[in-house]
Phi, psi and omega in degrees: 000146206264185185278009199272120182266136182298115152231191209333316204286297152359287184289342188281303169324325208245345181271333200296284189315310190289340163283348172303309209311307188306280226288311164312350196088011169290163190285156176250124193282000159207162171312126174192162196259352195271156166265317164300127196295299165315317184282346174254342159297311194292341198280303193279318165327299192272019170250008168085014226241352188273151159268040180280138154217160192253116199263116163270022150356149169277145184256167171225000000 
């Protein structure tokens, strides 16, 4: 993850979609004992390891 900090809403959108990703059968990108797909996003999340970035556009 880049230096760009996240916030609540932000942060909810990128763990949500990756647990999807998990839950469809994507590979899980770190060691971990959880099973639950939100809980092995959020695990990864908070190791920096998602490619996720958030485009902050002008809204119109």
């Amino acid at each position: 993850m880049s230096t760009q900090r996240y916030n609540r809403y932000e942060k909810a959108r990128i763990i949500g979609a990756r647990a999807l990703q998990i839950a469809h059968g994507a590979p899980v990108l770190i060691e971990t004992d959880q099973t639950q797909p939100i809980l092995i996003a959020a695990e990864e999340y908070d190791a920096g390891v998602l490619p996720f970035t958030v485009n902050r556009g002008q809204h119109t």
